[in-house]
FIDRENDO-325869 format. One record per residue: residue number from 1; x, y, z of N, C-alpha, C, CB in turn; residue in three letters. Coordinates in pm, whole numbers, padded with zeros to 5 digits. Glycine has a CB too. Example, Ala and Ser with C-alpha at 12.3 -4.5 7.8 and 13.67 -1.06 7.14 Angstrom:
! residues 2
R, nr, n_X, n_Y, n_Z, ca_X, ca_Y, ca_Z, c_X, c_Y, c_Z, cb_X, cb_Y, cb_Z, rest
R, 1, 01319, -00569, 00780, 01230, -00450, 00780, 01320, -00330, 00780, 01131, -00447, 00905, ALA
R, 2, 01285, -00225, 00708, 01367, -00106, 00714, 01290, 00003, 00787, 01408, -00060, 00572, SER
This chain:
! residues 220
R, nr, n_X, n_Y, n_Z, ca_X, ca_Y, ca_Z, c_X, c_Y, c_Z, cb_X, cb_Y, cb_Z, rest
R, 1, 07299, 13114, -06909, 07259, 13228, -06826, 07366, 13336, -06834, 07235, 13185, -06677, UNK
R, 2, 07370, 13440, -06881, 07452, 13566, -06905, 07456, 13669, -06728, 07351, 13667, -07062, UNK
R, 3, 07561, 13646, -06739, 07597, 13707, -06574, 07530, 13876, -06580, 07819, 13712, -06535, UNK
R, 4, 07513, 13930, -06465, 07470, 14059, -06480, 07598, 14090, -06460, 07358, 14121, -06394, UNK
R, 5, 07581, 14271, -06504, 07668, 14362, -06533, 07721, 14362, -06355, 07595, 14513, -06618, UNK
R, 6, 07823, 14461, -06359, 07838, 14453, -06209, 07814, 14589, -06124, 07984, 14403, -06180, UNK
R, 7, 07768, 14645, -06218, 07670, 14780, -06181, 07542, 14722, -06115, 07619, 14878, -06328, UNK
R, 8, 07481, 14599, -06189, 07326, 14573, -06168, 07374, 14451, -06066, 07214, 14526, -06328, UNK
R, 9, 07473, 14395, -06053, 07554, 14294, -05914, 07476, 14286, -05794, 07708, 14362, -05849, UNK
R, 10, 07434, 14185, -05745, 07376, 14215, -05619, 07456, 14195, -05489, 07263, 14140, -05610, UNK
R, 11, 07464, 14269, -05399, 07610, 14215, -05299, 07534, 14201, -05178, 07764, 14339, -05272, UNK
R, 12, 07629, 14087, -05088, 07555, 14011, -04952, 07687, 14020, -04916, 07465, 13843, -04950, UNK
R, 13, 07582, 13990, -04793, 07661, 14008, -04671, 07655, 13857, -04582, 07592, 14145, -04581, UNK
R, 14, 07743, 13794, -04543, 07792, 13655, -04453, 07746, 13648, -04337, 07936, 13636, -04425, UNK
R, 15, 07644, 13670, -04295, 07652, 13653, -04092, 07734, 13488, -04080, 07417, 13637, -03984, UNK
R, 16, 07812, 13476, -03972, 07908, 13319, -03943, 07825, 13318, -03765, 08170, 13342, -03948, UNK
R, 17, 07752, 13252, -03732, 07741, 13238, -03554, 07798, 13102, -03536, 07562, 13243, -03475, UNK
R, 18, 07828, 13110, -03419, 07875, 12974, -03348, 07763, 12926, -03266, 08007, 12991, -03251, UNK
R, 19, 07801, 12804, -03225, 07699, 12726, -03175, 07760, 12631, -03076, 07626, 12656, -03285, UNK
R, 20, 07888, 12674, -03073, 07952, 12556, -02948, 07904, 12615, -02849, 08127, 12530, -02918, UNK
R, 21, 07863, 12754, -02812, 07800, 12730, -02617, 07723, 12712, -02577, 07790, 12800, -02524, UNK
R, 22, 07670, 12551, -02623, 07569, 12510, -02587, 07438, 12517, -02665, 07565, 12558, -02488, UNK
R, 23, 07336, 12460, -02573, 07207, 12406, -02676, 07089, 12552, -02690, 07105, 12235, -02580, UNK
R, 24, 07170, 12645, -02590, 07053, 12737, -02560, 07105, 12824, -02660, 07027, 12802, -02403, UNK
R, 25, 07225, 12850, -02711, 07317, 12948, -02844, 07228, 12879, -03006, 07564, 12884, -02846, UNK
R, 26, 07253, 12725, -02991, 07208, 12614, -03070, 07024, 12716, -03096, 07219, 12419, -02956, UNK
R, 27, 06963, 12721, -03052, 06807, 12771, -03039, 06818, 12893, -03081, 06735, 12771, -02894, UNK
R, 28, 06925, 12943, -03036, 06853, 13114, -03074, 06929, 13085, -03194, 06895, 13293, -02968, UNK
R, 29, 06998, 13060, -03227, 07065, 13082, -03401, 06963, 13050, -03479, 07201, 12977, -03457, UNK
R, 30, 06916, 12955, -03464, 06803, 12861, -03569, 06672, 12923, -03505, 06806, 12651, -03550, UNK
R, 31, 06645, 13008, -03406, 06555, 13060, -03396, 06546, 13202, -03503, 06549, 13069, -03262, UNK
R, 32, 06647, 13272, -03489, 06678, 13390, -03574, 06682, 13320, -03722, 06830, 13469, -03526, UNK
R, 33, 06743, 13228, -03762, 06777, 13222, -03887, 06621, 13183, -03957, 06906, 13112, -03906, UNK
R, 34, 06539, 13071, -03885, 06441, 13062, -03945, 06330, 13182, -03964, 06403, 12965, -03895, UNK
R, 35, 06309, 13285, -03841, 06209, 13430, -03854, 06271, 13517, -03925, 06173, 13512, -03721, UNK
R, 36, 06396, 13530, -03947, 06468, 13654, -04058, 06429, 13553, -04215, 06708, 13688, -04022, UNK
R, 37, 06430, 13430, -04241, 06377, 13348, -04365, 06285, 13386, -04383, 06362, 13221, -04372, UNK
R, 38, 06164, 13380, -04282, 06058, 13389, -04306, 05983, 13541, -04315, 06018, 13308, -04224, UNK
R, 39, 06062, 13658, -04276, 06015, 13776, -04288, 06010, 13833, -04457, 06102, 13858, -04191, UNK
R, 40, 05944, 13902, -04447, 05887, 13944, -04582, 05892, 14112, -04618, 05728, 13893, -04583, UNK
R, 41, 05982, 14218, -04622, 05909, 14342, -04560, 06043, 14418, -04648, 05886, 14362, -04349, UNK
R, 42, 05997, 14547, -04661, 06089, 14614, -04735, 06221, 14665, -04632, 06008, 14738, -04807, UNK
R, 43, 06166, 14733, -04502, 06233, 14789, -04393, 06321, 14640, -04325, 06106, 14873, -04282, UNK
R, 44, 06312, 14517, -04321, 06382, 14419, -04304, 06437, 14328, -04382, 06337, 14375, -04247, UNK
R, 45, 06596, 14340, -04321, 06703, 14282, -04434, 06673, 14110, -04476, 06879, 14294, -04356, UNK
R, 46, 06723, 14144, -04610, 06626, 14022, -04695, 06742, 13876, -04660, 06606, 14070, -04927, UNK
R, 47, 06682, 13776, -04626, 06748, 13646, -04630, 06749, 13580, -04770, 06680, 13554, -04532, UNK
R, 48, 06880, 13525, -04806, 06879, 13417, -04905, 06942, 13316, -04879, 06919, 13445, -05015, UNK
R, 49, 06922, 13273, -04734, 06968, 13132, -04729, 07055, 13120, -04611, 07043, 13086, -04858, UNK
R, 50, 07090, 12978, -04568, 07144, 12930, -04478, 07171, 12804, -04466, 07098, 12960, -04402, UNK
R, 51, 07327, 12787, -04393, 07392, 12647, -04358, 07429, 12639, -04272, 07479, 12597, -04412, UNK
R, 52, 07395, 12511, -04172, 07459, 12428, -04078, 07605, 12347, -04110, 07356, 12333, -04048, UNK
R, 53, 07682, 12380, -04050, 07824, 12369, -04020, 07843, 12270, -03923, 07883, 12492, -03975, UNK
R, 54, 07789, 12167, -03932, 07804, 12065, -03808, 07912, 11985, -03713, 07752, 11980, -03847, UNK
R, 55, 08016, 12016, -03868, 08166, 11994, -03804, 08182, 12066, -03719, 08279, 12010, -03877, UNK
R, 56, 08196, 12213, -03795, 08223, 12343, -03728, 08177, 12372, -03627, 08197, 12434, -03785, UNK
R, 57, 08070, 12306, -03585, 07968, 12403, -03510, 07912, 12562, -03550, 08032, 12421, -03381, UNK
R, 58, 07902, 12576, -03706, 07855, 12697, -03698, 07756, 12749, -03783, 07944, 12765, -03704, UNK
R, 59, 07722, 12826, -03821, 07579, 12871, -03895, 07583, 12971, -03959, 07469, 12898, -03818, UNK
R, 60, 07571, 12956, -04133, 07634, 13045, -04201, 07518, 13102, -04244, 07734, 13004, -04297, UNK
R, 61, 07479, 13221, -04275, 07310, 13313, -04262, 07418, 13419, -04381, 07228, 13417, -04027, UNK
R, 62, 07327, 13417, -04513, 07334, 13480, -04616, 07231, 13602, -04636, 07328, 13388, -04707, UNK
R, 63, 07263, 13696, -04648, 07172, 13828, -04601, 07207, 13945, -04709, 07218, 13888, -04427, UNK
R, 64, 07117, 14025, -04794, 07167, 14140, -04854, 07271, 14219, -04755, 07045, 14227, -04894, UNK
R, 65, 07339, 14303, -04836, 07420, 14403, -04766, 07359, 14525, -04767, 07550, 14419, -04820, UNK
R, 66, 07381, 14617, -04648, 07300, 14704, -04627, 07432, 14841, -04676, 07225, 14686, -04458, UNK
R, 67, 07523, 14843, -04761, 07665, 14930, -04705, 07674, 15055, -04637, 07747, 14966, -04808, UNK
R, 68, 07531, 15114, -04623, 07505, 15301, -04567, 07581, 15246, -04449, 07303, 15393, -04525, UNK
R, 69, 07623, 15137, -04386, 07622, 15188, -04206, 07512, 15153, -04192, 07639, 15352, -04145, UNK
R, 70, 07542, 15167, -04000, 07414, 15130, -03908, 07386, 15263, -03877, 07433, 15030, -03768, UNK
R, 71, 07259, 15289, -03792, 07175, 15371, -03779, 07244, 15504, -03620, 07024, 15262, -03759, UNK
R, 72, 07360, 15383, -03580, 07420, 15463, -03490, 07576, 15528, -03537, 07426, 15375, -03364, UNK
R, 73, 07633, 15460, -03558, 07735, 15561, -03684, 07697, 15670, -03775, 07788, 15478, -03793, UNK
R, 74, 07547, 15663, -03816, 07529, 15776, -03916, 07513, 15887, -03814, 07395, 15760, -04027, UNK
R, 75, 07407, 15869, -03732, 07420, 15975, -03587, 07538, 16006, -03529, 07353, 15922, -03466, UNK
R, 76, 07641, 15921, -03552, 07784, 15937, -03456, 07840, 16047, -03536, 07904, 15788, -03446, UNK
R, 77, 07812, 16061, -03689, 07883, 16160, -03789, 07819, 16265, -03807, 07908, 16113, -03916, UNK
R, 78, 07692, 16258, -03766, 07567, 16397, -03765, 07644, 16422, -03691, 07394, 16408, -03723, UNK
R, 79, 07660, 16439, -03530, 07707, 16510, -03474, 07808, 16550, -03470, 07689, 16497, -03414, UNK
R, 80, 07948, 16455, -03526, 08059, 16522, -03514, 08067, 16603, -03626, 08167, 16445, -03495, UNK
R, 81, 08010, 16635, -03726, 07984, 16715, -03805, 07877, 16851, -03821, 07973, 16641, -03871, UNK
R, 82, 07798, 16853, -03692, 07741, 16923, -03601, 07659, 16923, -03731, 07805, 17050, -03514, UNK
R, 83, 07554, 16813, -03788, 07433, 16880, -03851, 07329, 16769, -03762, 07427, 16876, -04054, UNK
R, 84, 07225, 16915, -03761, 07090, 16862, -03689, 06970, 16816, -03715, 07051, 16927, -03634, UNK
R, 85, 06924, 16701, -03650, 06845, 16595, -03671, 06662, 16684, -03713, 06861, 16483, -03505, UNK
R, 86, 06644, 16693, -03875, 06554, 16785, -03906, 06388, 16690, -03830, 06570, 16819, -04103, UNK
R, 87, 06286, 16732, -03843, 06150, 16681, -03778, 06123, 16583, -03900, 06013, 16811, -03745, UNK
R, 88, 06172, 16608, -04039, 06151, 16558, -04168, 06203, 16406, -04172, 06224, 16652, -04273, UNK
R, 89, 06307, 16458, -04160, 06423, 16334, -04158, 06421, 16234, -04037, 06577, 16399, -04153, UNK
R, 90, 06351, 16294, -03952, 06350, 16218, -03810, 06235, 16098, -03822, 06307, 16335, -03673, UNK
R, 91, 06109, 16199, -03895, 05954, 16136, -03898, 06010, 15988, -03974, 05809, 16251, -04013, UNK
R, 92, 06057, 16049, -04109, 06107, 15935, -04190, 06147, 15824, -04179, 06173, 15953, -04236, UNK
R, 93, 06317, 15819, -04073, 06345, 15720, -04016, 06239, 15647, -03918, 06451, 15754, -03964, UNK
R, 94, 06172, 15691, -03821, 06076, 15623, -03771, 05985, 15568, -03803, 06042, 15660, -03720, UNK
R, 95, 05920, 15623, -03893, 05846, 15541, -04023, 05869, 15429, -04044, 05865, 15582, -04146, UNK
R, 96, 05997, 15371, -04072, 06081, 15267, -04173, 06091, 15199, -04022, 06253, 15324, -04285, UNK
R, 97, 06091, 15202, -03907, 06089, 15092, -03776, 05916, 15083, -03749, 06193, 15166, -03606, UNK
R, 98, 05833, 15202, -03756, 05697, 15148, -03745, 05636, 15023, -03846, 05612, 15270, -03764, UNK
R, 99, 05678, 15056, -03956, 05665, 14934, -04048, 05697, 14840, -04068, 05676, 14934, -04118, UNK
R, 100, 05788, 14814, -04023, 05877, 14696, -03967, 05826, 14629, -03854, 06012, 14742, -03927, UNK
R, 101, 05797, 14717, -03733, 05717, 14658, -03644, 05604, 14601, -03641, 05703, 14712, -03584, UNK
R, 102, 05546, 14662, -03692, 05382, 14643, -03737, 05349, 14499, -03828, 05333, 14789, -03847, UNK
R, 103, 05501, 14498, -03946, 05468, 14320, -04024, 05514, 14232, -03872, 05622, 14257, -04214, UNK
R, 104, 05599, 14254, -03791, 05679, 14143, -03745, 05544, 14087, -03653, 05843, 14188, -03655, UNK
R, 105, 05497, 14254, -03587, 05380, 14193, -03481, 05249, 14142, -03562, 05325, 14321, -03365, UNK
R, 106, 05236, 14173, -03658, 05158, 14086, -03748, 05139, 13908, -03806, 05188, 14149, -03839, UNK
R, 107, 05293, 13933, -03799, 05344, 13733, -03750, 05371, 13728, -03621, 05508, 13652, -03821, UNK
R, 108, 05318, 13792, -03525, 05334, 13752, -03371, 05455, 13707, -03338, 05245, 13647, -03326, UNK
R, 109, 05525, 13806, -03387, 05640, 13833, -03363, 05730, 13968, -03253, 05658, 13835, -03485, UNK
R, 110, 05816, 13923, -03154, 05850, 14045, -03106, 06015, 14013, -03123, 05784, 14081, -02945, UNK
R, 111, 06026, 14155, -03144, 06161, 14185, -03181, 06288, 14192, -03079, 06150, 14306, -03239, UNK
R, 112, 06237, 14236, -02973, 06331, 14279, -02862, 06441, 14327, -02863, 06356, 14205, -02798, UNK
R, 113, 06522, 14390, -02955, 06617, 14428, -02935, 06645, 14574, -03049, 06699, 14305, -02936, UNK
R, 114, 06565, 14667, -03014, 06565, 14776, -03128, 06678, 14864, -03020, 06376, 14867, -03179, UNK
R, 115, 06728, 14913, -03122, 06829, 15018, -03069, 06876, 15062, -03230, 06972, 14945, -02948, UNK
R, 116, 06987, 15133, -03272, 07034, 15211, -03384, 07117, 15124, -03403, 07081, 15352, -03375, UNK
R, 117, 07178, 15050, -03359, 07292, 14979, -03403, 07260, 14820, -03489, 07378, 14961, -03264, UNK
R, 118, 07117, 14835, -03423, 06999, 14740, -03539, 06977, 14735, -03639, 06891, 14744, -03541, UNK
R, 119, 06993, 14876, -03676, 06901, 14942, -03763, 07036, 14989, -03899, 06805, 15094, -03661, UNK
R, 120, 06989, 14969, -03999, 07143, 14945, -04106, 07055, 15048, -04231, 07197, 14708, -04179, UNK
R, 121, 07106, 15145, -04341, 07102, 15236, -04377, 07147, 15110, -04555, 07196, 15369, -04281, UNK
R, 122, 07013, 15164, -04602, 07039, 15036, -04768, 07019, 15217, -04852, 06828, 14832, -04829, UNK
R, 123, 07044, 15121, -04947, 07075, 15271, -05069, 06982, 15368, -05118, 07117, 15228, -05211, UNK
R, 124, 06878, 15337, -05038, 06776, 15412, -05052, 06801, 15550, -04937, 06642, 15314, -05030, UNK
R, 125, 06837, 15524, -04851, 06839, 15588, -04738, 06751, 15545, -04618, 06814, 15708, -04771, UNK
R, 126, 06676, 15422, -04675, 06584, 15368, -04605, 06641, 15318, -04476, 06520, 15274, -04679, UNK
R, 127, 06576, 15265, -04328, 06625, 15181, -04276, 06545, 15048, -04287, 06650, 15227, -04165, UNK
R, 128, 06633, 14908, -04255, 06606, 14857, -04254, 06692, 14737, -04084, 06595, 14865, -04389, UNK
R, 129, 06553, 14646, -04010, 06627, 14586, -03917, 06697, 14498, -03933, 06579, 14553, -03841, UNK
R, 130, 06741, 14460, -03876, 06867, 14338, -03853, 06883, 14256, -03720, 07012, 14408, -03863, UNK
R, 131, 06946, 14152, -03735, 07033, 14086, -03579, 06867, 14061, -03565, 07155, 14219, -03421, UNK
R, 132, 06844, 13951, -03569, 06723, 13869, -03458, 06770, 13794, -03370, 06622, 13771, -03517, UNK
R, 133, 06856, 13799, -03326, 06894, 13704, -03213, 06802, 13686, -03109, 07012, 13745, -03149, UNK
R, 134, 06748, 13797, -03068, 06644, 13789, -02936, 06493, 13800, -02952, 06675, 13905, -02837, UNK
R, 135, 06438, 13812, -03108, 06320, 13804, -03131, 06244, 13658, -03119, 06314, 13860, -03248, UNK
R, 136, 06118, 13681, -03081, 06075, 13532, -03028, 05916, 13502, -03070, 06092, 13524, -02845, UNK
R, 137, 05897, 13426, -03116, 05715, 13414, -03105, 05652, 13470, -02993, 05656, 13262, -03097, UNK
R, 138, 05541, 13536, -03012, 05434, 13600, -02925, 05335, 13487, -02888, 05355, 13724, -03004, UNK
R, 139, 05299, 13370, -02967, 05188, 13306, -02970, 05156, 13214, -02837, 05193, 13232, -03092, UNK
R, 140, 05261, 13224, -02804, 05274, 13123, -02632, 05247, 13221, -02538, 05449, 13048, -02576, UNK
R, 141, 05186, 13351, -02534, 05195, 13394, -02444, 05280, 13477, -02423, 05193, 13330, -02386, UNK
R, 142, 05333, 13542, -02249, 05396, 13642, -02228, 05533, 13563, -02203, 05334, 13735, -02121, UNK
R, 143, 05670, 13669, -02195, 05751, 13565, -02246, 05812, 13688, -02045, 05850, 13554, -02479, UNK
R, 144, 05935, 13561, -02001, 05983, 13638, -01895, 06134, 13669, -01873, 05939, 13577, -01790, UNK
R, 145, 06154, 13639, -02022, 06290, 13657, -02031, 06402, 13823, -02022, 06296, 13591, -02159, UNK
R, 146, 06501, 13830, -01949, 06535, 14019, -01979, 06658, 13961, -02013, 06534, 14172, -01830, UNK
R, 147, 06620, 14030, -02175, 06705, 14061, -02257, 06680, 14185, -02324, 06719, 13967, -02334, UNK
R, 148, 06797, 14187, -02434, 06841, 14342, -02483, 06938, 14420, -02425, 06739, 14430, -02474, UNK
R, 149, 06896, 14568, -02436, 06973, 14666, -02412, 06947, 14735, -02277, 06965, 14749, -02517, UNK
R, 150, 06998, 14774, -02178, 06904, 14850, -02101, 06882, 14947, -02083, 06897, 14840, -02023, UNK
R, 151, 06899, 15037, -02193, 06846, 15183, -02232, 06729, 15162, -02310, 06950, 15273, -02319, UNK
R, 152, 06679, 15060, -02380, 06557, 15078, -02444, 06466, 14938, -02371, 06581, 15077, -02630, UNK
R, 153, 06478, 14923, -02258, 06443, 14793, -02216, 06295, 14836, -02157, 06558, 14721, -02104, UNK
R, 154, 06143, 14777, -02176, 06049, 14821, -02082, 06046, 14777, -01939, 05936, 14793, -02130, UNK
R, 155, 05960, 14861, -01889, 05939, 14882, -01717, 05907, 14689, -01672, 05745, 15025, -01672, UNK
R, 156, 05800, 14646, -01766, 05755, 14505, -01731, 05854, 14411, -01770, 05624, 14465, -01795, UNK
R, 157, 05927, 14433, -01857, 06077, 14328, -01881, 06173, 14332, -01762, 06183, 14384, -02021, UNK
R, 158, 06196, 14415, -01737, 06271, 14486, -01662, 06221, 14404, -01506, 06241, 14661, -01688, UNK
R, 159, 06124, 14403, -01459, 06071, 14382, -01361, 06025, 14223, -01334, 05977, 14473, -01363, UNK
R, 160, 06051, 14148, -01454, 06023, 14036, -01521, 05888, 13981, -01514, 06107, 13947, -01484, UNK
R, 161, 05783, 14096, -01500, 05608, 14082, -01499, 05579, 14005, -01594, 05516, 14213, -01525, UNK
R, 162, 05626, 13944, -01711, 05580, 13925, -01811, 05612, 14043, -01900, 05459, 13892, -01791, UNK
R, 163, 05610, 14012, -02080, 05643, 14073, -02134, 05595, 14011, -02332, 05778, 14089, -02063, UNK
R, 164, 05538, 14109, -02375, 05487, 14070, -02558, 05554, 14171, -02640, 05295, 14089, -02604, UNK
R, 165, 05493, 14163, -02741, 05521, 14284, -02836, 05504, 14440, -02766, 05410, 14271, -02965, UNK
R, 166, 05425, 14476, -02699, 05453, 14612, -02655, 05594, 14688, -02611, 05376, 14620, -02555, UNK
R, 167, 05675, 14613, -02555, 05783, 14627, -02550, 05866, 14720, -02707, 05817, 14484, -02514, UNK
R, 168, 05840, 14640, -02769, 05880, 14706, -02894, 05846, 14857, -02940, 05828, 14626, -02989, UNK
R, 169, 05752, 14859, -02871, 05679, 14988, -02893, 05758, 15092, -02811, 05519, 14981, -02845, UNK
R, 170, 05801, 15061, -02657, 05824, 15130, -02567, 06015, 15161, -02669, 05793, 15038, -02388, UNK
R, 171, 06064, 15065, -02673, 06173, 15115, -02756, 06205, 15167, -02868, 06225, 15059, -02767, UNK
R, 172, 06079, 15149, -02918, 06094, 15297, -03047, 06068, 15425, -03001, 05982, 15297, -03180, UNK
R, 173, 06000, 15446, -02881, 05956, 15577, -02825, 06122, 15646, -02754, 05810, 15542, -02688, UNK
R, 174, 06221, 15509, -02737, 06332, 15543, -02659, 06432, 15622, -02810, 06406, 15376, -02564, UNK
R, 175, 06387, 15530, -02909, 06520, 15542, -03030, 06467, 15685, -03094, 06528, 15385, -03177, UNK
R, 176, 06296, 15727, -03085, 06241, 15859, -03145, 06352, 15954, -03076, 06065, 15900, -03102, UNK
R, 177, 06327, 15919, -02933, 06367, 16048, -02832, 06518, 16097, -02838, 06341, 16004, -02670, UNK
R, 178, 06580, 15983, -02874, 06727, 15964, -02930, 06773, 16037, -03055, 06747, 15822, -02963, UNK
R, 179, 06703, 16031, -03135, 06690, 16087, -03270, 06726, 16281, -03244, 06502, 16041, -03333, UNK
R, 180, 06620, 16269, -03158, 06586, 16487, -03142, 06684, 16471, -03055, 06402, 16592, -03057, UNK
R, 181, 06757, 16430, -02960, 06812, 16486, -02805, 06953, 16420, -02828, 06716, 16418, -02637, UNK
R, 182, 07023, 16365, -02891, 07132, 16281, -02928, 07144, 16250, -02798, 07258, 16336, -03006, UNK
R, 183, 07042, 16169, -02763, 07091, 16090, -02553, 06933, 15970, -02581, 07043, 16295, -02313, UNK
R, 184, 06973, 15849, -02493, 06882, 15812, -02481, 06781, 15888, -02350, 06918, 15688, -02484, UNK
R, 185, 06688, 15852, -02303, 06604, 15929, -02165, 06632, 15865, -02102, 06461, 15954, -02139, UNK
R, 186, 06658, 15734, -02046, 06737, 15644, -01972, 06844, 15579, -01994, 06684, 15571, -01944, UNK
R, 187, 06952, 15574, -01916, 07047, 15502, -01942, 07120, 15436, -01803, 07130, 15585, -02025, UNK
R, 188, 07208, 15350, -01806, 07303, 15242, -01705, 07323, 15366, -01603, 07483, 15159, -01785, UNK
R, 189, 07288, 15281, -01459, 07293, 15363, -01356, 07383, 15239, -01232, 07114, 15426, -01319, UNK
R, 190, 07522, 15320, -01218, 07605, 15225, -01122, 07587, 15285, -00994, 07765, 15209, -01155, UNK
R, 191, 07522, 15174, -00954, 07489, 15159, -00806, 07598, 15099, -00724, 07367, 15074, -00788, UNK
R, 192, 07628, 15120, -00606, 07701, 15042, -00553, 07632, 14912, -00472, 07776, 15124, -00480, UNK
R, 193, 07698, 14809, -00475, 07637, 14661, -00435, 07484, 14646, -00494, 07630, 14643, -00253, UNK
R, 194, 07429, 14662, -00617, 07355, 14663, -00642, 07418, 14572, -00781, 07292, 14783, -00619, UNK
R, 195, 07322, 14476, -00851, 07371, 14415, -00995, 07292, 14470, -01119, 07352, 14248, -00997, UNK
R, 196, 07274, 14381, -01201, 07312, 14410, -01350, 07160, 14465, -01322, 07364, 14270, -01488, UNK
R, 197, 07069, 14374, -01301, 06886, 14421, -01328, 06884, 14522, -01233, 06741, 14292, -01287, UNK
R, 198, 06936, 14546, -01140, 06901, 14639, -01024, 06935, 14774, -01095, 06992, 14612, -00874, UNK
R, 199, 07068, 14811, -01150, 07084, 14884, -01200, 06970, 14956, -01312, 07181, 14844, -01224, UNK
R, 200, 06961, 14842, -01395, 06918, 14878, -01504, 06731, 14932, -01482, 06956, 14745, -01603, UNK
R, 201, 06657, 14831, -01353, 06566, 14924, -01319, 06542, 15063, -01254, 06520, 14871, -01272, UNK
R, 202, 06657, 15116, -01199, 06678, 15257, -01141, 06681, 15322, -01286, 06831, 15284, -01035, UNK
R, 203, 06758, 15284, -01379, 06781, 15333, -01527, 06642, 15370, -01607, 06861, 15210, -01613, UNK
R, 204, 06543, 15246, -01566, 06413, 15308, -01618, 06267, 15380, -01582, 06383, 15234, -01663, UNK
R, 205, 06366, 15461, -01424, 06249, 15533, -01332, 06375, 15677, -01344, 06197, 15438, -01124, UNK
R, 206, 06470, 15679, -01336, 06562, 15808, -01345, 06578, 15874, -01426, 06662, 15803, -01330, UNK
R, 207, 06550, 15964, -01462, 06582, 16019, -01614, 06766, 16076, -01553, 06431, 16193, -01686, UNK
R, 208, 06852, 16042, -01634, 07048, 16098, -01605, 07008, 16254, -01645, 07221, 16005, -01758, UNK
R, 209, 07134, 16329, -01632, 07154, 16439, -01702, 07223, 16414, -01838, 07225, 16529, -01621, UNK
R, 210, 07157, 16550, -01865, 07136, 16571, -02012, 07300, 16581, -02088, 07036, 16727, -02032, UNK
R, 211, 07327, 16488, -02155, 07418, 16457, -02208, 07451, 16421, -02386, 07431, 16374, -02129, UNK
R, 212, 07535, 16432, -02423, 07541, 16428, -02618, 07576, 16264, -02626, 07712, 16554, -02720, UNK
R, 213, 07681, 16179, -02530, 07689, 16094, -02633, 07662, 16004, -02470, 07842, 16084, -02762, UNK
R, 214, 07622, 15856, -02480, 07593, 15733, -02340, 07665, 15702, -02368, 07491, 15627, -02303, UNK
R, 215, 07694, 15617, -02257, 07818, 15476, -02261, 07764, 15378, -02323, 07869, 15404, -02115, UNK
R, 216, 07910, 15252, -02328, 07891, 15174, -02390, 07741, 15060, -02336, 08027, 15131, -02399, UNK
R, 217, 07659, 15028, -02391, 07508, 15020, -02312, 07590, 14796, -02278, 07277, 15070, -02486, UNK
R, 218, 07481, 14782, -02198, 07495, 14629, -02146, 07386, 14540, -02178, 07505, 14621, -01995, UNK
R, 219, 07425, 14455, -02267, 07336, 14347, -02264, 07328, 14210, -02171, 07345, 14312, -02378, UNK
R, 220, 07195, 14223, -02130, 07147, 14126, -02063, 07062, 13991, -02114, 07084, 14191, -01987, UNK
């Protein structure tokens, strides 16, 4: 077998997770590792494989490399370079998460955790997603778990009504709005004696003032 040139080289990238905290870390690793195997899609980063580390406790997930950057660094340099987010360029990127969405919810799949920092820039200029940690089968039903971000989190997660793939939807409408306004429309609202969900539901009835860059966001 004659090696390829290293122009035509294909380069990956290592995800390493741990698995010592416990059996519920243990699930979502092997939950992610097996739905990122099994995804199929141009806009989502391609798997070639994976090992259990049993000594280690850890889980080694072999993945193309995406090198553009993530989807929130390239925005971090639009702006400090003051160029503006065209309707062209905007449609585009959204495109490349509708399609993405659309195979995953097609395997009854929900993603839960879209935000820009998801979202990784391959040599096309394309985007493509990443990090499944919190994506989960749809097929059982509504799921009541709040997780994610809580700037792109929906009203029914949030409220823990139950929750499917629509969710996904509601956070691409958050990452569009992000795109034109460099702000999310909701973001972390500190309440006093109030906690993490309390906050974060005032966050998705308040619109903040209008601002260029959010804080660091909280996962729940």
């Amino acid at each position: 077998h004659r090696a390829a040139p290293l122009a035509e080289a294909v380069k990956h990238a290592l995800k390493i997770a741990s698995t010592t905290t416990g059996a519920d870390s243990s699930c979502n690793v092997r939950s992610e590792e097996l739905m990122l195997a099994q995804s199929r899609h141009q806009f989502i980063v391609q798997s070639f494989g994976s090992h259990l580390d049993v000594r280690n406790q850890k889980t080694y997930m072999l993945t193309e490399a995406c090198l553009g950057g993530d989807l929130a660094s390239y925005l971090r340099a639009m702006r400090e370079r003051a160029i503006p987010m065209t309707e062209r360029f905007g449609r585009s990127l959204v495109a490349c998460v509708v399609s993405a969405l659309g195979y995953l919810h097609s395997q009854q799949i929900m993603y839960r955790d879209l935000k820009p920092e998801n979202l990784v820039v391959d040599p096309r200029g394309a985007l493509k997603l990443v990090d499944f940690g919190l994506a989960k089968s749809s097929r059982n039903g509504p799921s009541y778990t709040l997780c994610g971000t809580a700037e792109y989190l929906a009203p029914e997660m949030i409220m823990l009504q139950g929750h499917g793939r629509e969710v996904d939807w509601w956070a691409l409408g958050v990452l569009a709005y992000e795109l034109f306004h460099e702000r999310t429309p909701f973001v972390s609202v500190e309440v006093g004696g109030t906690d993490g969900k309390a906050a974060a539901a005032l966050a998705a009835c308040v619109p903040p003032p209008r601002r260029a860059d959010r804080e660091p966001t909280a996962r729940y």
